[in-house]
C-alpha positions as CSV (number, residue, x, y, z in Angstrom):
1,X,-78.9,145.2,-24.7
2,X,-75.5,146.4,-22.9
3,X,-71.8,146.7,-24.0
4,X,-71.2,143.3,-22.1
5,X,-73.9,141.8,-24.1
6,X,-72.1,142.5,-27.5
7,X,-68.8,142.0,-26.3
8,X,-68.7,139.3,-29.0
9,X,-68.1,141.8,-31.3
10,X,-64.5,141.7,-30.8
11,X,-62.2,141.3,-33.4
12,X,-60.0,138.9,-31.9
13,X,-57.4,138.5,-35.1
14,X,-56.8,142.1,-35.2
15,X,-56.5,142.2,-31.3
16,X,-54.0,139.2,-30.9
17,X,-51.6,140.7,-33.6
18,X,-51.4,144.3,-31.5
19,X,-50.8,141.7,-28.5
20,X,-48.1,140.0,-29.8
21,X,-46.5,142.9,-32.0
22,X,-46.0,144.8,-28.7
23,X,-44.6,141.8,-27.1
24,X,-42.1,141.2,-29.2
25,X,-41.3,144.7,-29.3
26,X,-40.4,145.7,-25.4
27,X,-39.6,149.6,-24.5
28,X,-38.4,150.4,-20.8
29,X,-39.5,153.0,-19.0
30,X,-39.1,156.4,-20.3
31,X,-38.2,154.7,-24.0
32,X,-41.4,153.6,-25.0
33,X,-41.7,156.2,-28.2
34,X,-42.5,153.3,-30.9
35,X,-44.9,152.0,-28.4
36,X,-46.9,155.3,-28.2
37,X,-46.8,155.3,-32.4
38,X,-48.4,151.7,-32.5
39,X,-51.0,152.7,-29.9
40,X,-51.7,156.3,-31.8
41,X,-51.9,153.7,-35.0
42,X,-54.5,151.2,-33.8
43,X,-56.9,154.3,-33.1
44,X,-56.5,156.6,-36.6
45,X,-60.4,155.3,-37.4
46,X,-61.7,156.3,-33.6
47,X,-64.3,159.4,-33.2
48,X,-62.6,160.9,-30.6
49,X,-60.5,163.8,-29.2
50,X,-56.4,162.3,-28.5
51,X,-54.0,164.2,-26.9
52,X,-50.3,162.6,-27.1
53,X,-46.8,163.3,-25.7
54,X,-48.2,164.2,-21.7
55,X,-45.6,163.6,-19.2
56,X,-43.1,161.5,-21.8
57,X,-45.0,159.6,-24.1
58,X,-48.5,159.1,-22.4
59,X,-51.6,159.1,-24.0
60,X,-55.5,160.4,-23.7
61,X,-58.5,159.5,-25.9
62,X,-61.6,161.2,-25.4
63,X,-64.5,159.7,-26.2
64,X,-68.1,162.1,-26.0
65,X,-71.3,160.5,-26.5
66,X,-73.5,162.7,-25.3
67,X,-75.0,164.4,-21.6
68,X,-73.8,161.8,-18.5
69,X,-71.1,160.8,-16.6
70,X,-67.4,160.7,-17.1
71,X,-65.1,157.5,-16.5
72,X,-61.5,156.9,-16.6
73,X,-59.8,153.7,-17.4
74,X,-55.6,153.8,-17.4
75,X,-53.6,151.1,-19.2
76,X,-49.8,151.0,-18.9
77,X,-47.6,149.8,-21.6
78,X,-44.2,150.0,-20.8
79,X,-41.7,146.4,-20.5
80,X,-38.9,145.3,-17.7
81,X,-35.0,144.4,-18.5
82,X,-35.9,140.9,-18.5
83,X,-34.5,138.2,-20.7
84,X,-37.2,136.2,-22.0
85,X,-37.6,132.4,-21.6
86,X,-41.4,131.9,-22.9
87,X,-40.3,130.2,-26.2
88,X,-43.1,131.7,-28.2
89,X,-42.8,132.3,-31.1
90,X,-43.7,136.2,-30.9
91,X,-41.4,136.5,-27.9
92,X,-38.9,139.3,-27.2
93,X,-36.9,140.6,-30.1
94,X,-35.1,142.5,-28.0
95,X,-32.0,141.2,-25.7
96,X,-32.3,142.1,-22.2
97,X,-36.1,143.3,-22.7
98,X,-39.2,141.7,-22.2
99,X,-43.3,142.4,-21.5
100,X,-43.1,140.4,-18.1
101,X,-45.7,142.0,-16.3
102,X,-48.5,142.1,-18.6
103,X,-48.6,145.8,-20.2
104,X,-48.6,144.5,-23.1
105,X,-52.3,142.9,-22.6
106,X,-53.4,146.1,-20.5
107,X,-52.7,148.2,-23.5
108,X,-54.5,145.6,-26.0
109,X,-57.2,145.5,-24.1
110,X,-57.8,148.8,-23.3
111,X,-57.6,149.5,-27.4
112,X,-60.5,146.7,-27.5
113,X,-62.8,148.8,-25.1
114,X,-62.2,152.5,-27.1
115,X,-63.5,150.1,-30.4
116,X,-66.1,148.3,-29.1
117,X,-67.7,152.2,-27.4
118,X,-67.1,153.8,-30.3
119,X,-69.0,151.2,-32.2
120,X,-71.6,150.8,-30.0
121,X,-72.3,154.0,-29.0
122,X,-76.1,153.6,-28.7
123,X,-75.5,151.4,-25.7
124,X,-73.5,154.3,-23.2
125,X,-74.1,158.1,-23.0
126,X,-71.5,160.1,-21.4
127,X,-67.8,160.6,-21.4
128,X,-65.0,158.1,-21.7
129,X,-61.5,158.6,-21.6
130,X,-58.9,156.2,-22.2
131,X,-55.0,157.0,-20.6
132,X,-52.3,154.8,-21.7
133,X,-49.5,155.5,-19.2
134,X,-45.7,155.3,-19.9
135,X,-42.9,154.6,-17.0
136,X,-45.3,152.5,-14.4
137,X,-41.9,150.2,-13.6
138,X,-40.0,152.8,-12.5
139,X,-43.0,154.7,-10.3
140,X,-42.9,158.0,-12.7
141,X,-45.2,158.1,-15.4
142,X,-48.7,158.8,-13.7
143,X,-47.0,161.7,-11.8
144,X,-45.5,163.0,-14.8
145,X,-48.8,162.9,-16.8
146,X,-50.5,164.5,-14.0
147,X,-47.4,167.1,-14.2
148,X,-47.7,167.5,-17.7
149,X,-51.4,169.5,-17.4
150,X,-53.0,166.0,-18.0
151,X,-56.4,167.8,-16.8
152,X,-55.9,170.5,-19.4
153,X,-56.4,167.8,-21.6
154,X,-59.3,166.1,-20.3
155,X,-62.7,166.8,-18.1
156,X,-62.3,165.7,-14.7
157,X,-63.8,162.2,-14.4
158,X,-66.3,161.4,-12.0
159,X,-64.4,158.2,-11.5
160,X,-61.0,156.6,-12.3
161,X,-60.8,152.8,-12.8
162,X,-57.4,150.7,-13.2
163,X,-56.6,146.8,-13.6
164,X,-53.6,144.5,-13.2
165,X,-53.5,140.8,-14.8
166,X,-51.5,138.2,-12.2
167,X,-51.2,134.6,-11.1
168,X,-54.7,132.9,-11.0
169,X,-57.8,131.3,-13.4
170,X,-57.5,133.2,-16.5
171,X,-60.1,135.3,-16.8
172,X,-61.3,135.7,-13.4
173,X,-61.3,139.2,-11.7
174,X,-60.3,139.7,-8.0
175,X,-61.7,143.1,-6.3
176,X,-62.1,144.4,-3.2
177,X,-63.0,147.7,-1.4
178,X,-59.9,149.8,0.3
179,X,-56.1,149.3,0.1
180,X,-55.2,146.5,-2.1
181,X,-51.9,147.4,-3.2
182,X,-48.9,148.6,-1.0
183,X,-47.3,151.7,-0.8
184,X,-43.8,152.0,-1.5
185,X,-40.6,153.7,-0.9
186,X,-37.0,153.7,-1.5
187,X,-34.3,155.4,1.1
188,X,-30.6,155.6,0.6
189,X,-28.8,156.2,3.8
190,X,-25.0,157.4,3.7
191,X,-22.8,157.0,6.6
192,X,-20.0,158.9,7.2
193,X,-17.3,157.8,9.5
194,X,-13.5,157.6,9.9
195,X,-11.0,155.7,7.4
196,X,-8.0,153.6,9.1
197,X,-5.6,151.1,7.7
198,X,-7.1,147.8,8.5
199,X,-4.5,146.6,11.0
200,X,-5.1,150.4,13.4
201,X,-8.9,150.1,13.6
202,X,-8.7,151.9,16.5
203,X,-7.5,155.4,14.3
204,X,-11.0,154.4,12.9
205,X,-14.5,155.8,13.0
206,X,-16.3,152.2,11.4
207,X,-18.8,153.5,9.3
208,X,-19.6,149.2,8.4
209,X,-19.8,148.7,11.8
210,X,-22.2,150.9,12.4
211,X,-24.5,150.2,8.9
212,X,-24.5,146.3,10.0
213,X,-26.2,147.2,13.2
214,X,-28.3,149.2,11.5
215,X,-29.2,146.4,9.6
216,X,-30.1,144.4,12.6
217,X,-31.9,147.0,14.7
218,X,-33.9,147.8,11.6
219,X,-36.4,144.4,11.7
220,X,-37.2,146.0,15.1
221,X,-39.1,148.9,13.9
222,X,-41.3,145.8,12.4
223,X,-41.3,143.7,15.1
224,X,-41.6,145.8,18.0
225,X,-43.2,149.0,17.0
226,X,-45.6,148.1,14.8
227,X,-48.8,146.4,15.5
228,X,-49.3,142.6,14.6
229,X,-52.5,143.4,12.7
230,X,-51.0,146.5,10.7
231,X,-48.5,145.5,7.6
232,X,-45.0,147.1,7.0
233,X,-41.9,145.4,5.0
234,X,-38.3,146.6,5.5
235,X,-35.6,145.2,3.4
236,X,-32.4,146.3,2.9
237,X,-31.7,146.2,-0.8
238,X,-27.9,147.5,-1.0
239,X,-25.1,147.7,1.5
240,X,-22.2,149.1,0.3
241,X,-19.0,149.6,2.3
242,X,-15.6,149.7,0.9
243,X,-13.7,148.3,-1.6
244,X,-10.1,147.4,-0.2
245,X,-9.5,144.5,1.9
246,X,-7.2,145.9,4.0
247,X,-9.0,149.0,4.4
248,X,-11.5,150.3,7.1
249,X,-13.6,152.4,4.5
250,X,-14.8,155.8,5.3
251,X,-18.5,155.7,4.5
252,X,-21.1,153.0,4.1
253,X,-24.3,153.1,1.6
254,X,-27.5,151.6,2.6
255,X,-30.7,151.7,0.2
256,X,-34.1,150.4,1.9
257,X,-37.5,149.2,0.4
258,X,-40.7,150.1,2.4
259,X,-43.8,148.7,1.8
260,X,-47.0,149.6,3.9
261,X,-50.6,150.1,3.5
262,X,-51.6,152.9,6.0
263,X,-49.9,156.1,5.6
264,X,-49.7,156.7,9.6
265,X,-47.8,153.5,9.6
266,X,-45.8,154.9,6.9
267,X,-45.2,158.0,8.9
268,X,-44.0,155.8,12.0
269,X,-41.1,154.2,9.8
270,X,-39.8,157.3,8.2
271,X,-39.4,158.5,11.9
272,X,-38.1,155.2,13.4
273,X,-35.9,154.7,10.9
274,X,-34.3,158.1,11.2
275,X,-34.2,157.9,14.6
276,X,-32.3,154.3,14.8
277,X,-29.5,155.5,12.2
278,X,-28.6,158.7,14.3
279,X,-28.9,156.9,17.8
280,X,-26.5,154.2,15.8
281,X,-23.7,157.0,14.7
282,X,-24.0,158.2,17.7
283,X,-23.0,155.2,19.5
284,X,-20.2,155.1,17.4
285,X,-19.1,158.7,18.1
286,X,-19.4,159.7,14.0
287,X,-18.8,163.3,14.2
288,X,-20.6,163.8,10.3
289,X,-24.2,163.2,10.7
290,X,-26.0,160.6,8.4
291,X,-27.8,161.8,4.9
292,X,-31.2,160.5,4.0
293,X,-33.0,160.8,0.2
294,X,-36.1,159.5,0.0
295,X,-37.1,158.5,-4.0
296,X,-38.9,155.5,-5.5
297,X,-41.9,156.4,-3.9
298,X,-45.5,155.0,-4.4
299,X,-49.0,155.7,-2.7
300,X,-51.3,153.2,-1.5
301,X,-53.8,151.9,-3.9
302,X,-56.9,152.4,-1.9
303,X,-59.8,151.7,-3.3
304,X,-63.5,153.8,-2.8
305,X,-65.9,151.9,-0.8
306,X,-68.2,153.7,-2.9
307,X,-67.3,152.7,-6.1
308,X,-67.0,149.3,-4.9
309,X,-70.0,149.2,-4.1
310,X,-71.1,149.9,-7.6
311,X,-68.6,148.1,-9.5
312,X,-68.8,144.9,-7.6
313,X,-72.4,143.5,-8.1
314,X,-71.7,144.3,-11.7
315,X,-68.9,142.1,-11.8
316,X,-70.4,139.6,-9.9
317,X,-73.7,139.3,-12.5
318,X,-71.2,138.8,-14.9
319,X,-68.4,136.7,-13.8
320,X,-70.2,134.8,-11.5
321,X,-68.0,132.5,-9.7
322,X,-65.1,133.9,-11.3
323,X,-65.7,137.3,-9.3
324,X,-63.7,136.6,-6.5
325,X,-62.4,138.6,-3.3
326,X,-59.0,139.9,-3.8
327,X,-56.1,139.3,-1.3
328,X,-54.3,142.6,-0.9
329,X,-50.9,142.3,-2.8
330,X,-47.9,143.8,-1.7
331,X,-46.8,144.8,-4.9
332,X,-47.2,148.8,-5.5
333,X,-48.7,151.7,-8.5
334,X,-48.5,154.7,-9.3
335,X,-52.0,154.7,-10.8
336,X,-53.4,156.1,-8.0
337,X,-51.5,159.5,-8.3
338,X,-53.7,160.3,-11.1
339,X,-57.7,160.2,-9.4
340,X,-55.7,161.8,-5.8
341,X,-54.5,164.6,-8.0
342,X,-58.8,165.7,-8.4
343,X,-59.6,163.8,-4.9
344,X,-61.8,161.7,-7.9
345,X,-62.8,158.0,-6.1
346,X,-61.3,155.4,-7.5
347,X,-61.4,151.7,-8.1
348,X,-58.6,148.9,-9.1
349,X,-58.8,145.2,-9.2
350,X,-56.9,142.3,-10.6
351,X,-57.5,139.9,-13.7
352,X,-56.4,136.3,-13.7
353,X,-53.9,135.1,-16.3
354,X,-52.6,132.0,-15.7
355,X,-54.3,129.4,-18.5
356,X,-57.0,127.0,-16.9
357,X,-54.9,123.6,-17.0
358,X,-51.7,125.1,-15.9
359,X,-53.7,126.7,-12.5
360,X,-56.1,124.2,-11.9
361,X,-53.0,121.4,-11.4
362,X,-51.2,124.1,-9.6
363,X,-54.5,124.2,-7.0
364,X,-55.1,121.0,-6.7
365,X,-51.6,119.6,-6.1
366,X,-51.1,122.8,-3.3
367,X,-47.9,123.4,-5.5
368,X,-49.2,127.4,-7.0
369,X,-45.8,128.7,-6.2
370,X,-44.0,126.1,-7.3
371,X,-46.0,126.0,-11.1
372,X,-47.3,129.3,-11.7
373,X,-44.7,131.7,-13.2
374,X,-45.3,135.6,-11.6
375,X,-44.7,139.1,-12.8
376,X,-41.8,139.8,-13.7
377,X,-40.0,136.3,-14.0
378,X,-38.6,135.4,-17.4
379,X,-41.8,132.8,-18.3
380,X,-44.4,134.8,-17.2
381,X,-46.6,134.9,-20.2
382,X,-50.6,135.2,-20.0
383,X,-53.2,133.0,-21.5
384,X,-54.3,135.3,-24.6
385,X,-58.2,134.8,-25.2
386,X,-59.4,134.5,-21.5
387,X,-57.3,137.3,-20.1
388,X,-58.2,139.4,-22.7
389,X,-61.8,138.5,-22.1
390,X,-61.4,139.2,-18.7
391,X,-60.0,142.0,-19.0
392,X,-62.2,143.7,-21.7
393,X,-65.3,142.5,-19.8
394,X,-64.2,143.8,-16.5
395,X,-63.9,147.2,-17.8
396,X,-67.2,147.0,-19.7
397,X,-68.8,146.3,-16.5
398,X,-67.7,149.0,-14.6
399,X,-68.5,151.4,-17.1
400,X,-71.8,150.3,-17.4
401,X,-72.5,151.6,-13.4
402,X,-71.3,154.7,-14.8
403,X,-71.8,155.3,-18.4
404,X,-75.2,153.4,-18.2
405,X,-77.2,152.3,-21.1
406,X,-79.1,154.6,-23.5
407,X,-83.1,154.2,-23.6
């Protein structure tokens, strides 16, 4: 007998009306205090050791069952300024505000798993903590936690685990050793040249000018300096210059997004991209040298080979053919600041959300793009029972290579 083998046990009534209470109930990042009170309400009966208010309003259950191993799962839980167009009836009550990327069943499920352990507890020895993380969307709440003496709080973990539902067969679970989510990074560039009357550009120092080219010679980074078979993304997100039409403006503002997976190619784009903004003022004779902050930043979710290894058979044996190899997404977390704080190894994989009809139509017309709402777009809205199965399960199977089963 295993935890997977009882999973039936669920209390599905009590678990949809969390679900769909913190649905219709959205908090952004950094405002998710009611959220926090709901979660600390659904575990009042738990046996365990919680630990509230680390690093904003995160979260920590400890669960001890005896002599073993200690696992880590992380569930976020906060919502996106998103106006909701799912038409359920337990949509968004609040304007502007909306659970669009699936917190909302992280958090539920994640409350499943600390129930079902602690009522099972002849069937798992060890330790198991449960972290429900604020301020994922905005890339600050596992830091902050981490910040916040989170491992004052908690034993170190032998291992960390994480998962993220998306587009695909609800219920399926999509893994794969090393990087499968991007790193991430923001950079705000400020130009400083030469204001001028629009008709004496000549009196000028063309600080647009010079950010447009920018612009252009930026894609060559990508193109011409980094290898075909490694991955980097530049895109310019904001590109501010003026605000008169008969003006030459005085400064420019340009904000970047970086994505990567391999920290040396990281490295190389920081440097490049340095490198082609001063050669750029240069040119243009700017006597006030550019300004770079760097913010928004996001490591590489690279997951152990090791635990993989582990996890995956598991998975596998139970999903079957609904155990699939995950395509790296492009996408970032911060949940990986939390295991590189204690060098701990570290595994996170996907969960399939999209209900059966709806994806297998999608599939077999070619049209998934076209179909299948995505994170963060006003309709994304998962298929209750079997993403919460898949989710629940998931978990339970990587804690039983870990947490293992009592004799």
């Amino acid at each position: 007998m295993s935890l997977l083998d009882t999973a039936h046990q669920l209390n599905y009534p009590q678990l949809r009306r969390i679900y769909e209470d913190l649905h219709a109930h959205p908090e952004l990042s950094g405002q998710e205090h009611t959220t926090a009170e709901k979660i600390l309400a659904e575990l009042r009966s738990i046996d365990a050791t919680i630990h509230s208010s680390i690093g904003g309003y995160g979260i920590v259950v400890v669960l001890n069952n005896g002599e073993g191993k200690t696992a880590l799962m992380r569930a976020d839980f906060d919502a996106l300024p998103v106006e909701e167009k799912t038409g359920v009836s337990f949509a968004s009550t609040v304007p502007g505000k909306m659970h669009a990327c699936g917190h909302d069943m992280h958090t539920t499920s994640l409350i499943a798993v600390i129930h079902h352990l602690d009522n099972n507890r002849h069937l798992w020895r060890g330790t198991f903590i449960a972290l429900f993380q604020p301020s994922e969307e905005n890339g600050q709440g596992a830091l902050a936690m981490v910040n916040d003496n989170l491992f004052a709080h908690i034993p170190t973990p032998d291992v960390c685990f994480g998962q993220h539902i998306l587009p695909g067969r609800a219920g399926s679970i999509m893994s794969m050793p090393g990087p499968i989510m991007a790193a991430c990074d923001a950079i705000e560039i400020i130009i400083t040249g030469k204001a001028a009357h629009g008709s004496m550009p000549h009196n000028s120092l063309d600080p647009t000018y010079a950010a447009a080219a920018i612009v252009l010679r930026l894609q060559g980074i990508v193109g011409r300096e980094v290898a075909p078979s490694d991955f980097a993304v530049i895109s310019v997100g904001t590109f501010e210059a003026g605000n008169s039409h008969n003006t030459i403006p005085g400064q420019a503002r340009i904000v970047l997004n970086l994505r990567t997976y391999d920290e040396k190619v990281r490295a190389h784009l920081y440097e490049a991209i340095e490198r082609v903004v001063r050669a750029e003022c240069a040119a243009s004779n700017f006597t006030t040298p550019p300004t770079f902050r760097y913010f928004g930043q996001g490591p590489v979710t690279d997951n152990s080979h090791e635990v993989f290894n582990i996890v995956r058979p598991l998975f596998d044996a139970h999903f079957c053919s609904h155990s699939l190899d995950a395509t790296p997404w492009t996408a970032s977390e911060d949940f990986s600041y939390i295991p590189r704080a204690k060098n701990i190894p570290y595994m996170f994989w996907f969960v399939g959300s999209t209900p059966h009809e709806l994806w297998d139509k999608a599939v077999s017309e070619d049209r998934v793009h076209e179909l299948v709402p995505v994170n963060h777009m006003s309709t994304f809205l998962p298929d209750f029972r079997n993403t919460l199965d898949g989710c629940v399960h998931a978990t339970l199977a990587a804690l039983e290579g870990y947490l293992g089963t009592k004799d």
